[in-house]
C-alpha positions in Angstrom: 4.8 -4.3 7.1 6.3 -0.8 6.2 3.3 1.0 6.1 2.6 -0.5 9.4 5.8 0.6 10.5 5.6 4.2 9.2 2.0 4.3 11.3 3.1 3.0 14.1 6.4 5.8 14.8 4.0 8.1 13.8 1.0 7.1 16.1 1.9 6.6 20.0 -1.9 5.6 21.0 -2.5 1.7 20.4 -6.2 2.7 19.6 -5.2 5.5 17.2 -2.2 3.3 15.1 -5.6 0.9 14.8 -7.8 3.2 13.7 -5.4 4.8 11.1 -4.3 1.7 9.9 -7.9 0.4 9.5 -9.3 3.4 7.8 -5.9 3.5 5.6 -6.4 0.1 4.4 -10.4 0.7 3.9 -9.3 3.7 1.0 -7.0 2.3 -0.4 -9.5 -0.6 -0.9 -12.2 1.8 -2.0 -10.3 3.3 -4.1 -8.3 0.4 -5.6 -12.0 -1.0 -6.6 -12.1 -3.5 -3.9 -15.6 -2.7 -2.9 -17.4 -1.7 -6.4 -15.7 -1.0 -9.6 -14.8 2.6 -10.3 -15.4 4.1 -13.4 -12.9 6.4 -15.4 -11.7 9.2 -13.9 -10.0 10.6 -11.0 -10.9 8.1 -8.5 -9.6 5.7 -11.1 -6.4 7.2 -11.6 -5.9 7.5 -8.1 -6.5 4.3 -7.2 -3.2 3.0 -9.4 -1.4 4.1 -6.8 -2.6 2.2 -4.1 -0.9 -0.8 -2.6 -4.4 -3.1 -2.7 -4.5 -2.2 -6.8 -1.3 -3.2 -7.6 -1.6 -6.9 -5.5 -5.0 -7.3 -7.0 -3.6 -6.8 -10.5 -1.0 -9.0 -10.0 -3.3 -11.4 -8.8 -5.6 -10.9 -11.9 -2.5 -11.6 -14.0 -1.8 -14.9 -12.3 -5.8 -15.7 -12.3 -5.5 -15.2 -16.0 -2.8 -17.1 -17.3 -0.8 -14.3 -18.3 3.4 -14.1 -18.8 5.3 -14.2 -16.1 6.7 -10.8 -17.1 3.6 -9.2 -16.6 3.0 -10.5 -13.4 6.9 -10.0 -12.2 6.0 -6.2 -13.5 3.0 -5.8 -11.1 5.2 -7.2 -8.6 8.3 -4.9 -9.2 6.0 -1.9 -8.2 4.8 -3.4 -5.2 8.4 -4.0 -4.3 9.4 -0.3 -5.4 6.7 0.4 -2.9 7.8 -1.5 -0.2 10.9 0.3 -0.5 10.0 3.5 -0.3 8.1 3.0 2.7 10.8 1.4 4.3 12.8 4.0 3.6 10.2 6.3 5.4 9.7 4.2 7.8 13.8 4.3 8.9 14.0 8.1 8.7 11.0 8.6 10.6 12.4 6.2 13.1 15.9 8.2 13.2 14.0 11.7 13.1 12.0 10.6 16.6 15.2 9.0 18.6 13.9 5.8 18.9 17.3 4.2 18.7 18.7 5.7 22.4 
């Protein structure tokens, strides 16, 4: 919801906040591995730092059978993530006067 947030102040078309969004979540997905697996290397390493890699991981976790503790640390970053968008998304919201 934050990221949707943070593109939506940014974005005042309703086609472009679509199209951003869409092609956002389409990288992120590619790079995450969603489509294909990536092999090691950069894409790799910048795909941990996608929102879709660390759900899917967490989702792995749970799939698996693993502790708790790793799944509740897959979903601590997603919450540290959440965060910091929201954060964004409530100083770009104060930067453009949207609260007149």
């Amino acid at each position: 919801m934050s990221l949707a947030i943070v593109v939506m102040l940014l974005f005042q078309s309703d086609s472009m906040i679509a199209a951003i969004f869409q092609t956002g979540i389409m990288i992120m997905t590619f790079l995450s591995g969603g489509f294909t697996p990536l092999p090691d290397g950069f894409l790799k390493q910048v795909g941990s730092y996608t929102l879709n890699y660390w759900g899917m991981q967490s989702m792995f976790q749970l799939m698996l059978g693993n502790e708790t503790s790793i799944v509740a640390h897959h979903l601590l970053i997603l919450v540290c993530m959440a965060i910091g968008l929201s954060l964004i998304a409530f100083l770009v919201y104060r930067k453009g006067g949207y609260h007149e």
